[in-house]
C-alpha positions as CSV (number, residue, x, y, z in Angstrom):
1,X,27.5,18.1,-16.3
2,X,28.2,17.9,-19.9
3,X,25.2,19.4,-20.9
4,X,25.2,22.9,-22.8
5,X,21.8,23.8,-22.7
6,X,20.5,25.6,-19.4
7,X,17.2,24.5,-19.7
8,X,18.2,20.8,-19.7
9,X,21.1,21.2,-17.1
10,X,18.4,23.2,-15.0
11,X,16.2,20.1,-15.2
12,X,18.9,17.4,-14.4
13,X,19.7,19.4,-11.1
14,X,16.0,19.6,-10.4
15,X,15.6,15.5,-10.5
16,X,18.6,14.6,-9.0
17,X,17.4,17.0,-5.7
18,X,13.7,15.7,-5.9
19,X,14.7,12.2,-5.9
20,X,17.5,12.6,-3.3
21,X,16.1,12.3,0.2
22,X,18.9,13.6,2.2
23,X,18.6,16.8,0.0
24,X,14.8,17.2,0.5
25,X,14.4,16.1,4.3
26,X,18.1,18.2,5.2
27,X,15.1,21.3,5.1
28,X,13.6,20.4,8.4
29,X,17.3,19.4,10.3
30,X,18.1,22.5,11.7
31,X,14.6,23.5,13.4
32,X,14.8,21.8,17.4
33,X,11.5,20.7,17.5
34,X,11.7,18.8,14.3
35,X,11.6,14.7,14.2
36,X,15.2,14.6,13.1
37,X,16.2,16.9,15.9
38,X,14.6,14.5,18.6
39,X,15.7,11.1,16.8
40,X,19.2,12.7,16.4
41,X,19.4,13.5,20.4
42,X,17.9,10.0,20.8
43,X,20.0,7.9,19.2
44,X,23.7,10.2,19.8
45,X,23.1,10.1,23.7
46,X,22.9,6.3,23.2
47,X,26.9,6.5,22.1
48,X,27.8,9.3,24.2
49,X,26.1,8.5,27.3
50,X,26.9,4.6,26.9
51,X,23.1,3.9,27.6
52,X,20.3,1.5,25.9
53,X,17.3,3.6,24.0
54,X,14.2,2.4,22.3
55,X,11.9,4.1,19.8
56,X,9.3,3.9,17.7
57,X,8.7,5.8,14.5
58,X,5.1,6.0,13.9
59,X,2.8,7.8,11.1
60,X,1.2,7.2,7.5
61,X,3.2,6.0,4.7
62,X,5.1,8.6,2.9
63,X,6.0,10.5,5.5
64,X,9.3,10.5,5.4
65,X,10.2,8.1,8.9
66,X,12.7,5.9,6.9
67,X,14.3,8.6,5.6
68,X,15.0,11.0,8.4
69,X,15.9,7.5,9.9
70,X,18.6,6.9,7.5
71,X,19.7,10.6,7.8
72,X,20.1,10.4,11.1
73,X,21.6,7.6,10.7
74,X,24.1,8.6,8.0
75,X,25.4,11.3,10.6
76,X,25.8,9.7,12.9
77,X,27.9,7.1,11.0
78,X,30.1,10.4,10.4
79,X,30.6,11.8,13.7
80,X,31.0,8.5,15.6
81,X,32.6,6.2,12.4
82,X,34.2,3.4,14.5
83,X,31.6,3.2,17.2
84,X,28.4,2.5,15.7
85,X,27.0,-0.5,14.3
86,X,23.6,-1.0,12.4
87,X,21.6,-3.6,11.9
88,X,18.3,-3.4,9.5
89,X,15.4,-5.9,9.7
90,X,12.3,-5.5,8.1
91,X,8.5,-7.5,8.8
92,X,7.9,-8.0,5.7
93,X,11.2,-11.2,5.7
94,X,11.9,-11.8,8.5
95,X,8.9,-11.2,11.1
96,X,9.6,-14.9,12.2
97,X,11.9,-15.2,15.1
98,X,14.3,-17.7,13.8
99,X,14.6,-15.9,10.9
100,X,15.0,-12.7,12.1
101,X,17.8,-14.0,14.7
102,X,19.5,-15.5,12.2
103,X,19.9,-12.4,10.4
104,X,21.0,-10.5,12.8
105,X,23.6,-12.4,13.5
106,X,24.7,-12.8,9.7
107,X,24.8,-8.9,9.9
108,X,26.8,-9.0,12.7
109,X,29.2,-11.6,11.3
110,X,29.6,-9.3,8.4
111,X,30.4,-6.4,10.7
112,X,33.3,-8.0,12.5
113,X,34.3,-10.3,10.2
114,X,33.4,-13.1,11.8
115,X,32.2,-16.5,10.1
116,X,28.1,-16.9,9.9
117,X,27.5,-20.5,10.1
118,X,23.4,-21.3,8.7
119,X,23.5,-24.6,10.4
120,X,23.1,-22.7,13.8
121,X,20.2,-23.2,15.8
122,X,17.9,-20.4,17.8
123,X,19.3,-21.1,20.6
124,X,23.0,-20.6,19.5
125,X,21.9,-17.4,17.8
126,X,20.3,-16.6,20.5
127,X,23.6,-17.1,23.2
128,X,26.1,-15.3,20.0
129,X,23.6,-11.9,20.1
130,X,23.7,-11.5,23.6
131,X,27.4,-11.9,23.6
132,X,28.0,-9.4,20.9
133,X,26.0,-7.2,22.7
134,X,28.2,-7.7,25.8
135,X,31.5,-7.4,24.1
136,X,30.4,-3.9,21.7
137,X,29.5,-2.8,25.3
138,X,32.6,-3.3,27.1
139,X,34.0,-1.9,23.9
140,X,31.5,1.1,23.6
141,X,30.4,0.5,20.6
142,X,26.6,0.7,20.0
143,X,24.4,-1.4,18.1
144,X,21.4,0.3,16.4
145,X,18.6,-2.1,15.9
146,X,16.4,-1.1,13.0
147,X,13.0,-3.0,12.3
148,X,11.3,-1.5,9.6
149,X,7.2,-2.7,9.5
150,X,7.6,-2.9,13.6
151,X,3.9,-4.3,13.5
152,X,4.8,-7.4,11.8
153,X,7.2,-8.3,15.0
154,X,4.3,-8.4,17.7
155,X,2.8,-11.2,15.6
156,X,3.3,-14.4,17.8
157,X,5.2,-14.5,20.5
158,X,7.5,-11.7,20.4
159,X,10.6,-14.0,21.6
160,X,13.1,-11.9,19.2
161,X,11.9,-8.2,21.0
162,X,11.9,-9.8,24.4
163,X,15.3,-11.0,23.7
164,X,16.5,-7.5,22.6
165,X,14.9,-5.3,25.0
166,X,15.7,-7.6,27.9
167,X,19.2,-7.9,27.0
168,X,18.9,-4.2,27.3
169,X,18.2,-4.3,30.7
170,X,22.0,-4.9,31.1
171,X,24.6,-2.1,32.4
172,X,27.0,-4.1,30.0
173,X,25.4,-3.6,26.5
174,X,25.0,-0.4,24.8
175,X,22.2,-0.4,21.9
176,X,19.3,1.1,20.2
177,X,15.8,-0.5,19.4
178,X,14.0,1.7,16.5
179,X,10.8,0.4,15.8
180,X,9.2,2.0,12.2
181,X,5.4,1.4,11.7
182,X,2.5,2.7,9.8
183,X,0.2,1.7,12.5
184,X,0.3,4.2,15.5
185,X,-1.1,1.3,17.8
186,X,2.3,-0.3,17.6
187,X,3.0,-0.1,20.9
188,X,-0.4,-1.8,22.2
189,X,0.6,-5.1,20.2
190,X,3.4,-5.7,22.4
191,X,2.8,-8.3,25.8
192,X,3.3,-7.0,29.0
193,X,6.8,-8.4,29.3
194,X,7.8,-6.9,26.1
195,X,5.9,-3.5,27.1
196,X,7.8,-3.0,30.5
197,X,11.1,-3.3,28.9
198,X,10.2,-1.0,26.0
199,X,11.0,3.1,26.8
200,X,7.4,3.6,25.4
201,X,9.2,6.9,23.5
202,X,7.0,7.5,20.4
203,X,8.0,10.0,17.3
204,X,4.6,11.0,15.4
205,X,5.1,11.8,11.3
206,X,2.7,13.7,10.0
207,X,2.1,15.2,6.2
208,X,3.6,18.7,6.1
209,X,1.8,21.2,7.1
210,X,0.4,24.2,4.3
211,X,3.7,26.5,5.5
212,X,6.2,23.3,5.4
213,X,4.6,22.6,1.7
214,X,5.3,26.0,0.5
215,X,9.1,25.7,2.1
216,X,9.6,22.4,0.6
217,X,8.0,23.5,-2.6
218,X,10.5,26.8,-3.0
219,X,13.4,24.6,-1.7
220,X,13.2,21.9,-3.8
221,X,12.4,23.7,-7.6
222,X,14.2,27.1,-7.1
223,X,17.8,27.3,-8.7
224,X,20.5,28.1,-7.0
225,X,22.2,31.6,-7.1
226,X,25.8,30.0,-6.9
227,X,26.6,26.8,-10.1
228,X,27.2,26.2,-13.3
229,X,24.2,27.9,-15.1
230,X,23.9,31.5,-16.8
231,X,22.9,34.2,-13.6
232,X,20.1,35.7,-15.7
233,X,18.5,32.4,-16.8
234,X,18.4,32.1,-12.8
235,X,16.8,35.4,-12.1
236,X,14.5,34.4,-14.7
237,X,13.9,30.9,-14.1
238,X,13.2,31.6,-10.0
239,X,11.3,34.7,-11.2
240,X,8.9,32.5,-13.3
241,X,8.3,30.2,-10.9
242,X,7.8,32.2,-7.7
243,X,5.1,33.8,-9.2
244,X,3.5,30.0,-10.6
245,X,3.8,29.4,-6.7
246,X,1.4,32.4,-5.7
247,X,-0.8,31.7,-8.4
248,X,-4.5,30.5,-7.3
249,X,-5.1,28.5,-10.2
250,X,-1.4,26.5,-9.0
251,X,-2.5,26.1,-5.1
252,X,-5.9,24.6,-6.9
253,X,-3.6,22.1,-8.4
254,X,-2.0,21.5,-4.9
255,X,-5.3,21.6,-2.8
256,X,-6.7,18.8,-5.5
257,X,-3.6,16.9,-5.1
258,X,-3.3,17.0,-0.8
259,X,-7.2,16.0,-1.0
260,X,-6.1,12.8,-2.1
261,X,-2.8,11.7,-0.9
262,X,-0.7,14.8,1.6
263,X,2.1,12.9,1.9
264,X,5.1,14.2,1.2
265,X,6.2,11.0,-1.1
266,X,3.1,11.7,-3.2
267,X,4.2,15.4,-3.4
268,X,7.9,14.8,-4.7
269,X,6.4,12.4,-7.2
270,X,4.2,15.3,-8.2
271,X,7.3,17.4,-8.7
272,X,9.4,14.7,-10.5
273,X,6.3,14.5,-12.9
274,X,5.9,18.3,-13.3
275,X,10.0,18.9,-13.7
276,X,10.0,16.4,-16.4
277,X,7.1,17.9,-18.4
278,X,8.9,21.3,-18.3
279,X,10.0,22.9,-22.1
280,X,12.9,22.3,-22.8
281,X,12.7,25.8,-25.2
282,X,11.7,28.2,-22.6
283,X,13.3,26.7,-20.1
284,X,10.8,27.0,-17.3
285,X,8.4,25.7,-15.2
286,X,4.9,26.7,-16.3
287,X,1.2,26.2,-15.1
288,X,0.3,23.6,-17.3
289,X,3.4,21.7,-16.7
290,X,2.1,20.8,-13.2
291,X,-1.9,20.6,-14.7
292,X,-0.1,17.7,-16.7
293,X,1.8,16.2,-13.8
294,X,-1.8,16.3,-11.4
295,X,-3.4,14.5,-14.3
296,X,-0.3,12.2,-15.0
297,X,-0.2,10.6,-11.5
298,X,-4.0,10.8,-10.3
299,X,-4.6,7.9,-12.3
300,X,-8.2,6.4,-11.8
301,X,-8.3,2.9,-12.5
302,X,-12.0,2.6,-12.5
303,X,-12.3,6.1,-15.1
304,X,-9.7,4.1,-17.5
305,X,-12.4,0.6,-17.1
306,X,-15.2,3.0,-17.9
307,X,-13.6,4.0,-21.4
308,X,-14.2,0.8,-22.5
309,X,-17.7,-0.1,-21.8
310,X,-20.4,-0.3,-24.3
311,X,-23.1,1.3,-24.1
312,X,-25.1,-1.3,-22.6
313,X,-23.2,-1.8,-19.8
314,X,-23.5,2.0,-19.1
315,X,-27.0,1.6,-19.0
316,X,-26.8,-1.5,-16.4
317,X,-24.3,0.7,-14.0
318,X,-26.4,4.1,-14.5
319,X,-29.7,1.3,-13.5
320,X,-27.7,0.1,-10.5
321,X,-26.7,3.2,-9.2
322,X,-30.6,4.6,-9.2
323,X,-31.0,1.1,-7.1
324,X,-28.8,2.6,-4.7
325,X,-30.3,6.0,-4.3
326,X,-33.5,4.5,-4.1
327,X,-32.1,2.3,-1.1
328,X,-32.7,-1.2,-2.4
329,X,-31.7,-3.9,0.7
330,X,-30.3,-6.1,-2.4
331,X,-29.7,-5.5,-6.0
332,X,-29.1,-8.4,-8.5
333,X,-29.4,-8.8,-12.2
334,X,-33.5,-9.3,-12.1
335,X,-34.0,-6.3,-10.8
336,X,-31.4,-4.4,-12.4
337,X,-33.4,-5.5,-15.4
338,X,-36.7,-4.2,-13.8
339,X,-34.8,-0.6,-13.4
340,X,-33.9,-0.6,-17.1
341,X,-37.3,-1.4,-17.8
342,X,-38.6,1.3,-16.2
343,X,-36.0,3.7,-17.6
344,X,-36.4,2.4,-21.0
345,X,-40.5,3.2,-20.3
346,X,-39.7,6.6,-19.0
347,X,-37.3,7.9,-21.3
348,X,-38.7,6.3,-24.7
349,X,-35.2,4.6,-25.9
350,X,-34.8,3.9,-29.2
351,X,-32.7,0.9,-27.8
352,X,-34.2,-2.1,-25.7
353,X,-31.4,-4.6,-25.3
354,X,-32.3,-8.9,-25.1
355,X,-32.6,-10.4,-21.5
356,X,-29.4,-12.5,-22.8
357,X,-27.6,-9.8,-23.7
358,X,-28.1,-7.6,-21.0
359,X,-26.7,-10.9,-18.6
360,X,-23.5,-11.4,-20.9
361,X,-22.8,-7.8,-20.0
362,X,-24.1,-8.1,-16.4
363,X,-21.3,-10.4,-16.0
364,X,-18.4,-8.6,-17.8
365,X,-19.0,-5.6,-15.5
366,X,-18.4,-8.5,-13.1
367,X,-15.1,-9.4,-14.4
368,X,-14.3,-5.8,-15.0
369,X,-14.9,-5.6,-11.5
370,X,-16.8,-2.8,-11.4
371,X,-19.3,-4.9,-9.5
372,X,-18.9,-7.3,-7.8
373,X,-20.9,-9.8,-5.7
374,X,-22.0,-9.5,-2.3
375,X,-20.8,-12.7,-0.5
376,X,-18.8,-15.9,-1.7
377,X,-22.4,-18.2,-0.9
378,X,-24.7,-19.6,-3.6
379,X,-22.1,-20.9,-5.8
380,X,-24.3,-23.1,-7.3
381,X,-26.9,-20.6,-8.1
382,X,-27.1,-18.4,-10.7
383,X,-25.3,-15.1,-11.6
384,X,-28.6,-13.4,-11.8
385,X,-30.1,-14.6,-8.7
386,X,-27.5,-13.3,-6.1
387,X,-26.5,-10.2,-4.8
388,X,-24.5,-7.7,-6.0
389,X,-22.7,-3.9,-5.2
390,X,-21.5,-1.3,-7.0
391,X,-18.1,-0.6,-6.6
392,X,-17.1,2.6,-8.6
393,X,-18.3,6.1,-6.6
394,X,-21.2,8.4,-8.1
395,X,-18.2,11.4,-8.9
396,X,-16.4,8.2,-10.8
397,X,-19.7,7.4,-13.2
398,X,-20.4,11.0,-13.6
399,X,-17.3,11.8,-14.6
400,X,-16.5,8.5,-16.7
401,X,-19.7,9.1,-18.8
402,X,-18.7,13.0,-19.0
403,X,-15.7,11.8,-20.8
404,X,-16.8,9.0,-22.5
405,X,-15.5,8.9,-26.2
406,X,-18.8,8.0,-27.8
407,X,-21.4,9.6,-25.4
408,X,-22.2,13.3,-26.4
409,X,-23.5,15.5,-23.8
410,X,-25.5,16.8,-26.2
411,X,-28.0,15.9,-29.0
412,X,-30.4,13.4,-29.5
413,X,-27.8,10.6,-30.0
414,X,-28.6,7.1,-28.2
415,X,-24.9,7.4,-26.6
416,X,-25.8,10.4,-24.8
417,X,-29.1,8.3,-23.0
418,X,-27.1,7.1,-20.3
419,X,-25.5,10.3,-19.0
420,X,-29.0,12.1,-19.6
421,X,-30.4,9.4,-17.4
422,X,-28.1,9.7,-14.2
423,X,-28.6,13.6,-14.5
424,X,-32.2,12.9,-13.9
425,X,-31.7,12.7,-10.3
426,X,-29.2,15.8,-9.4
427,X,-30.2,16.3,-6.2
428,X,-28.9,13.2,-5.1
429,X,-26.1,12.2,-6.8
């Protein structure tokens, strides 16, 4: 690789596998009951059986359907090279079904080397797609159909999946319709017509399971026996790090970071993070490298906002968020002033900030957004009149006044008022 130092060659090889899909999802190919297993059986007895297939790939984002697809996909192209063609439409461009006809059959111009002409109309799209379907049939080659954000297709009146299932329907056309959607109602969008046609097979992707994570943890970050680096900085290096991996304090770090995002994207981001945080002097992957990769991509916008508020406008969120424990129907600037009144009564500030000043700040934490108002009515009426909600959590304020730069949890310092304030009430916040 043209690097001499183990450490850094170790860490190439660890990026280039983390950010290789094929390499991280080829874990799960082998097992039967796996989603690539299924799809794989799906879509080969399609060009070995000659018969039409449809599919849809349902589950959360960052679950890896799009890339087992194109896995699957990928071998296919291997086995079968001169009998498979693929066509890839996504919701997002081309959910209309002109447009999406159209690009089908620029794809499959491209594909046979045939000359696309833009000046053709639906209909003559229409009449050239069902013909290639008929002549790749009587040829036995098959067409995959690939539409990515599946969801985005039901919207109108579904004229391009009619077209393709229906055509389907024929004993002289030989394709596959994968459907890929985040939304596991996909299937309920489609009309009747569309519904009978479609095979109504459904593959479910779910985040990895706690034994998956481990496998996919040891498979991605250990070294392997047989390259180019020394043996014993091997030993040493998957020594190291199988004993980081059965650390408590390191499944903390993992529990904290499947609480807010278990997909397996967000993992491999993780370990992208943690891989390039990892000395370059020792050479291995430590504990705090991955503390600094948790805290690298759980980023929390509204924590960073709170850095930057004065004091003042501390005071007005702390005042809005005893509003809400109290259970106040509606909360605007008047009687968030009546709350800091009452807190600058009961705790004997130093500090009493001008009606003025308080609304200039009232409506910075507006344009902060970290409130915001309640409805889009009274437009003529003033800020301090309507309706507003908070819209950072009761963990994000405690914890953005915890680490606020100039608010001491300690002493008798006016910056530590606010924080002493929301304490007040511990029970329920």
């Amino acid at each position: 690789m043209g690097v001499e130092n183990p450490a850094e060659q170790a860490q190439v090889l660890l990026r280039t596998r983390i950010c290789n899909p094929n390499f991280i999802f080829t874990l799960f190919s082998d097992s039967p009951d796996s989603n690539y297993s299924k799809l794989k059986y799906i879509m080969s007895s399609s060009v070995t059986e000659a018969c039409n297939n449809s599919v849809l790939l349902l589950g959360p984002r960052g679950c890896g359907k799009v890339p087992i697809l194109e896995l699957v996909i990928k071998d296919l192209l291997q086995e079968y090279p001169d009998t498979i063609c693929v066509i890839k439409l996504n919701g997002l461009l081309h959910s209309d079904d002109n447009c999406a006809l159209k690009e089908i059959a620029r794809q499959l111009c491209m594909e046979h080397h045939l000359m696309f002409s833009k000046m053709a109309s639906f209909d003559d799209n229409s009449q050239f797609v069902l013909s290639m379907l008929r002549e790749c049939g009587l040829a036995h080659k098959t067409i995959i159909f690939v539409l990515d954000e599946f969801d985005l297709f039901t919207q109108g009146k579904q004229r391009l999946l009619y077209s393709l299932l229906d055509a389907m329907q024929s004993v002289t056309s030989q394709a596959v319709v994968i459907g890929v959607s985040c939304r596991l109602d996909a299937d309920q969008l489609l009309e009747k017509r569309v519904r009978s046609r479609f095979s109504h097979r459904k593959l479910l992707f779910l985040p990895p399971s706690q034994e998956d994570l481990q496998k996919i943890l040891q498979y991605a970050l250990l070294l392997p026996t047989e390259s180019e680096l020394p043996p014993q900085y091997v030993t040493a290096y998957n020594t190291k790090l199988l004993n980081t991996l059965s650390d408590d304090k390191f499944k903390d770090i993992i529990t904290s970071l499947c609480d807010s995002d278990s997909t397996l994207n967000h993992l491999l981001r993780f370990l992208f993070a943690a891989v390039c945080h990892m000395d370059a002097k020792s050479g291995f992957l430590s504990l705090d490298n991955f503390k600094t990769a948790l805290s690298s991509i759980q980023r929390q916008p509204k924590l960073e906002a709170l850095k930057d508020c004065s004091i003042l406008e501390l005071y007005i969120l702390v005042c809005l968020r005893r509003l809400e424990v109290k259970e106040q129907e509606t909360t605007n600037f008047n009687s968030v002033m009546k709350e800091y009144k009452s807190v600058h009564d009961s705790f004997q500030t130093s500090d009493y900030y001008a009606r003025n000043v308080c609304l200039r700040a009232f409506e910075h934490l507006l344009q902060r957004q970290l409130i915001s108002l309640v409805d889009n009515r009274g437009h003529g009426q003033s800020v301090e009149f309507r309706p507003v909600r908070l819209l950072i959590s009761s963990y994000e304020l405690h914890q953005g006044l915890k680490s606020y730069r100039s608010c001491p949890l300690n002493g008798g310092s006016n910056m530590a008022i606010p924080l002493r304030i929301y304490k007040s009430f511990p029970s329920r916040f």
